[in-house]
N, C-alpha and C positions, 0 to 999 in steps of 0.2 A: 621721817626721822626728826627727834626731838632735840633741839639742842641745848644744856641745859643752862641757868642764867651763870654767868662770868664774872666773879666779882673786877677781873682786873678787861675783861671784854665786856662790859654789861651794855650788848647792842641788842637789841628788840630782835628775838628770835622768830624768823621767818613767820609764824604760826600766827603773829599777827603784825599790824600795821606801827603799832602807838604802845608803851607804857601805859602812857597814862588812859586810854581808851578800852585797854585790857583789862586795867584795873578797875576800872568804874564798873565795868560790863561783867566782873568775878573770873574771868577768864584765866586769871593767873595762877600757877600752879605753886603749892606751898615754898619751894624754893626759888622762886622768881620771885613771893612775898618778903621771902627772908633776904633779900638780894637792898631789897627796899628798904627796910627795917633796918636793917647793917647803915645805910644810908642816916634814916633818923637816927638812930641809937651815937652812928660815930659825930652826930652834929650836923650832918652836910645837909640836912632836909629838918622841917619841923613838920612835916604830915607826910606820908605813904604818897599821899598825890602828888604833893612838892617835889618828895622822889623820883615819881615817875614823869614829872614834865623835867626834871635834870636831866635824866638818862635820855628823854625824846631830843632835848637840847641838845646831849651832844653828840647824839647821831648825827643829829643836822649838820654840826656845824665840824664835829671830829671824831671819826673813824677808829675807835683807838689803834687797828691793828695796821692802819696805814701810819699814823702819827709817829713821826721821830721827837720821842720824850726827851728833852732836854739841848731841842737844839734848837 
């Protein structure tokens, strides 16, 4: 089962380990790319890779679907 990328969940979907390792290796599927690009495009990233070491970050560090936003 595929999950597809989440702009407000963008956790590394099962299928592999890392963004950014995904991305290097082509792995990414055109809306996982677009996931990244929304990334650059909105400012939050200046390269696709940047993006995906963001999203690898806050896996690490936060969960979105556990995280209570604003408290």
């Amino acid at each position: 089962m595929t999950i597809p990328a989440d702009p407000i969940d963008p956790t590394a979907p099962a299928e592999f380990p890392s963004w950014e390792l995904a991305l290097a290796q082509g792995r990414l599927k055109p809306e996982q790319v677009a996931t990244l690009q929304a990334m650059v495009d909105d400012g939050k990233a200046k390269t696709l890779k940047e993006a995906a070491s963001i999203l690898d970050l806050e896996e690490t560090i936060i969960h979105p679907p556990e995280h209570m936003w604003g408290s």
